[in-house]
C-alpha positions as CSV (number, residue, x, y, z in Angstrom):
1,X,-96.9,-67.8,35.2
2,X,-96.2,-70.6,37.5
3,X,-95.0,-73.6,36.6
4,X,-97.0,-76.7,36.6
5,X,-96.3,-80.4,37.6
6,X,-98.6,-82.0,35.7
7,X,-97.6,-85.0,33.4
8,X,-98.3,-85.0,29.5
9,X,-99.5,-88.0,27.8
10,X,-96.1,-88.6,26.4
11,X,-94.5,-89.1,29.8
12,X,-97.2,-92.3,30.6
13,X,-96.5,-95.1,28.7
14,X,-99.7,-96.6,29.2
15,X,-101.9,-93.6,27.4
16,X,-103.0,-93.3,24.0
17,X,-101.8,-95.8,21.1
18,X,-99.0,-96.2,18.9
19,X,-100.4,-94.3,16.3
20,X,-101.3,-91.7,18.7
21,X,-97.7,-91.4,19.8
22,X,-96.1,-91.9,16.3
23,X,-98.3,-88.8,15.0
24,X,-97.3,-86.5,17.9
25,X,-93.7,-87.2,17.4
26,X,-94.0,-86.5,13.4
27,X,-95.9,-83.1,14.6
28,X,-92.4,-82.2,17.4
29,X,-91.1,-82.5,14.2
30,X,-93.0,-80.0,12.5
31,X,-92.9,-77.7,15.3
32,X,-89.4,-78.0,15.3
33,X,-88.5,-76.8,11.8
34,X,-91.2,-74.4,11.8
35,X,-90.8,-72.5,14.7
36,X,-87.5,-72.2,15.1
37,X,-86.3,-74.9,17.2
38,X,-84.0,-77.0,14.9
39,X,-82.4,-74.2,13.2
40,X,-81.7,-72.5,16.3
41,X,-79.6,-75.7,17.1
42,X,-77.7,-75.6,13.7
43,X,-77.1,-71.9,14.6
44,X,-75.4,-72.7,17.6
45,X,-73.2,-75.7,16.2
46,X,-72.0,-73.1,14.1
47,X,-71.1,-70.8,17.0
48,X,-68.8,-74.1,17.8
49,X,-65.0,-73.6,18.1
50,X,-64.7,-76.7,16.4
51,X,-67.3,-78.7,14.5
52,X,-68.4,-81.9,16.5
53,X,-67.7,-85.5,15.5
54,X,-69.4,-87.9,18.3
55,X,-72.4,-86.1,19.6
56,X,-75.6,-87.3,21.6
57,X,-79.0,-86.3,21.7
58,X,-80.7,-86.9,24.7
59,X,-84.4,-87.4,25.0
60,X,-83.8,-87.7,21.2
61,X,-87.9,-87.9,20.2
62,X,-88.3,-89.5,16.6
63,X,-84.7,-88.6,15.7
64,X,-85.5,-85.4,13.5
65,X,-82.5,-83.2,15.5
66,X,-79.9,-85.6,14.8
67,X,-81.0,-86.2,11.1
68,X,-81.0,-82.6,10.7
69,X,-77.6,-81.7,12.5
70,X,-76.2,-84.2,10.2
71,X,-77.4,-83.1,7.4
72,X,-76.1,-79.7,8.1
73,X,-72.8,-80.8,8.6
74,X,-72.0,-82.8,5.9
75,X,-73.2,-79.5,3.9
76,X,-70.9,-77.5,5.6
77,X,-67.9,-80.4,4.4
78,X,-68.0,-82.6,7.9
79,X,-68.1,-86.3,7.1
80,X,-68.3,-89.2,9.3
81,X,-69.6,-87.6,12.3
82,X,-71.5,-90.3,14.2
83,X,-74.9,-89.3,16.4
84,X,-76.0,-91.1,19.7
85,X,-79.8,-90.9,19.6
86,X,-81.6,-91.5,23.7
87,X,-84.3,-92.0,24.8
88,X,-85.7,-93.1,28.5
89,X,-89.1,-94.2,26.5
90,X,-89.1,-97.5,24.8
91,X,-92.1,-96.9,22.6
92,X,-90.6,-93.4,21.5
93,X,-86.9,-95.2,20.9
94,X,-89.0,-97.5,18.9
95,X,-90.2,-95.2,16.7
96,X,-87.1,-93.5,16.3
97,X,-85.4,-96.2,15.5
98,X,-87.3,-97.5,12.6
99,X,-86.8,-93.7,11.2
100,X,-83.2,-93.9,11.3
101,X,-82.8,-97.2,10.0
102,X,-80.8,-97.5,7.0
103,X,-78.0,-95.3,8.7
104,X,-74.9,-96.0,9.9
105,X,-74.1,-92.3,11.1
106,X,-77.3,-92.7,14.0
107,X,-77.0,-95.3,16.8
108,X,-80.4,-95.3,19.5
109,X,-80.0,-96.1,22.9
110,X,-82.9,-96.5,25.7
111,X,-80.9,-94.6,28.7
112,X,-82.1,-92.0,32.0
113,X,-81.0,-88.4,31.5
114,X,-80.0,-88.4,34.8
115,X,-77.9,-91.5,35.3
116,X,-76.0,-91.3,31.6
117,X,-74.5,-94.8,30.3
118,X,-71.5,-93.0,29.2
119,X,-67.8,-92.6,30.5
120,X,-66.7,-88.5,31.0
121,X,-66.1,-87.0,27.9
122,X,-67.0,-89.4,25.5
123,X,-68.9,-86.7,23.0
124,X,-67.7,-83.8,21.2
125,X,-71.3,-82.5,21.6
126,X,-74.4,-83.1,23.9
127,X,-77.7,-81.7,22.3
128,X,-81.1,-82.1,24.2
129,X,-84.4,-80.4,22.3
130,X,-87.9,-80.2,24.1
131,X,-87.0,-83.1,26.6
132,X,-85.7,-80.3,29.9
133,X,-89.1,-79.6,30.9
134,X,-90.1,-83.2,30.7
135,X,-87.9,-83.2,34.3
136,X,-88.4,-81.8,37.8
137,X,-86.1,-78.8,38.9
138,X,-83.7,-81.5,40.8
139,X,-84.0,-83.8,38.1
140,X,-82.9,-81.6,35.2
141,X,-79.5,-80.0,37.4
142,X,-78.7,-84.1,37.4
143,X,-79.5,-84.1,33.9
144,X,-77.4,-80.8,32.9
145,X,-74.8,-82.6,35.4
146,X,-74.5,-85.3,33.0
147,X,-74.6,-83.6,29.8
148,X,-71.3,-81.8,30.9
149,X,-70.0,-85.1,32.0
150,X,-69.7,-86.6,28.8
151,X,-69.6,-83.8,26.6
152,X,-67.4,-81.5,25.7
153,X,-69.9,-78.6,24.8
154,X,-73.8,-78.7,25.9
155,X,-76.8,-76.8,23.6
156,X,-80.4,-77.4,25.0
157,X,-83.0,-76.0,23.2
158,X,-86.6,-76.0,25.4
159,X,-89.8,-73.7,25.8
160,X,-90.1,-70.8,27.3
161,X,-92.6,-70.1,30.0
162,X,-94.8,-67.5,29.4
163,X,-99.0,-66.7,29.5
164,X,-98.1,-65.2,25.8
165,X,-96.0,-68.5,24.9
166,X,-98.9,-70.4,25.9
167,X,-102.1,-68.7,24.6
168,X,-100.8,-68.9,21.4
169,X,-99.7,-72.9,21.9
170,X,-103.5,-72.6,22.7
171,X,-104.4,-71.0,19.2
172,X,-101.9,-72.3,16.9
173,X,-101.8,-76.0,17.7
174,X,-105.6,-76.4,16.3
175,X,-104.6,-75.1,13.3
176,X,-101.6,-77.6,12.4
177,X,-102.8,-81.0,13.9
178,X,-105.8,-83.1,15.6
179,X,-103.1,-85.1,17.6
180,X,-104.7,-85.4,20.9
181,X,-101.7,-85.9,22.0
182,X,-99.9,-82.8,20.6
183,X,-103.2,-80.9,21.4
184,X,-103.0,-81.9,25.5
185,X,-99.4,-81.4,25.8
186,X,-98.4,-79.0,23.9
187,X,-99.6,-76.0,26.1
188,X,-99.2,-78.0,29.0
189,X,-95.4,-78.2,28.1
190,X,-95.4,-74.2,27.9
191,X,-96.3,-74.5,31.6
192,X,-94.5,-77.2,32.8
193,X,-91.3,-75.1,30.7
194,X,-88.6,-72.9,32.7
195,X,-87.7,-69.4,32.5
196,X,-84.3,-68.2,31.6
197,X,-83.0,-67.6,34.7
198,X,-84.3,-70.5,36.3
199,X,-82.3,-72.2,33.6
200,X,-79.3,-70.3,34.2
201,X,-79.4,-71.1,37.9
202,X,-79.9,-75.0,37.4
203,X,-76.6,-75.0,35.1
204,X,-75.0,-73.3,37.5
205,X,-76.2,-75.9,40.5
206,X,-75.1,-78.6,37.9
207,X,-71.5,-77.1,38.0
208,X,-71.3,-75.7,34.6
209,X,-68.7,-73.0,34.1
210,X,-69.7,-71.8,30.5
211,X,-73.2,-70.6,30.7
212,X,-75.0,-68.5,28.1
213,X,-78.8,-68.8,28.2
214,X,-80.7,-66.7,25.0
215,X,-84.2,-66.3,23.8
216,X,-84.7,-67.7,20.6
217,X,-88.0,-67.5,18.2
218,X,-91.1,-69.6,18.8
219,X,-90.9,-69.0,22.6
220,X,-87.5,-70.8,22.9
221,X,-85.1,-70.6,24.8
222,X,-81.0,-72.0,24.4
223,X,-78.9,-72.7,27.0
224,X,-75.4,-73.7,25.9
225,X,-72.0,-74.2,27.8
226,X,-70.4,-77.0,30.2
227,X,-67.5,-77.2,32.3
């Protein structure tokens, strides 16, 4: 399947309403504990040599990833880790904000993927979930650039491009949610996903050294590493 360059509602800030868009983030959420995404993370974290303290989340969403790879740390004993949640979208940091409020473990900061407002190595741990296809192919080897840049270890979670992955984005979605926006863009995102080799070979552009790319269940696919 090739891939298409065709924005999702989510990427235009002047589509929909703030219901609209606070819905669909509540559903990423869903679909993120459901299918696999957010535990594949964990998984991964675990695979860690060490278990992070200052991490970022980029194109952090409503927050769900970082209140979830907290959670699982302070089960397995860590305490005091501190998460870095951004977003390039003010109405989506918005929204995110208001669900971590409360917390002093999650900061939010409106910030590009590919221009980072962060010194080298300032993060134990980048994460980035369902935000890679949201870039073009030169776009996301700048954004895996600076993911390395100012973290010591990198996991990206994303789609994986498929005609399967998709016709059953197609079949399922109806069933869970009458989100347009979820509805539009969530087989679109299937198509506008990359395959794991194209993934491999951006890291590779973006200088990373450690590179292991693996599928993972609900048409994922994790690419983790750095330099």
């Amino acid at each position: 399947m090739q891939r298409t360059v065709q924005a999702e509602f989510m990427d235009d800030e002047a589509t929909g309403t703030i219901a609209d868009l606070r819905e669909n983030l509540r559903d990423l959420a869903r679909i993120n504990a459901w299918f696999g995404g957010t535990h594949s993370i964990l998984r991964a974290i675990d695979e860690l040599p060490v278990m992070p303290r200052t991490i970022l989340d980029v194109g952090c969403g409503g927050a769900d990833v970082p209140r979830a790879v907290l959670k699982h740390l302070s089960s397995r004993g860590l305490q005091g880790a501190h998460y870095v949640a951004l977003d390039r979208s003010a109405r989506v940091l918005s929204y995110a904000a208001a669900a971590v409020s409360g917390s002093d473990a999650i900061s939010t900061v409106q910030g590009d993927a590919t221009a980072l407002p962060f010194e080298a190595g300032s993060f134990d741990l980048v994460t980035c979930s369902l935000a890679l296809h949201h870039l073009a192919p030169a776009e996301a080897v700048q954004a895996l650039s600076e993911m390395a840049r100012v973290g010591a270890h990198v996991i990206v979670s994303d789609l994986r491009r498929s005609r399967v992955a998709w016709l059953a984005a197609h079949a399922l979605l109806p069933l869970i949610t009458r989100n347009r926006f979820t509805l539009h863009d969530g087989p679109l995102s299937v198509r506008r996903a990359y395959t794991p080799d194209e993934v491999r070979s951006m890291a590779q552009h973006a200088g990373w050294t450690r590179i292991e790319v693996r599928g993972a269940f609900g048409a994922r696919l994790m690419l983790s590493g750095g330099r």
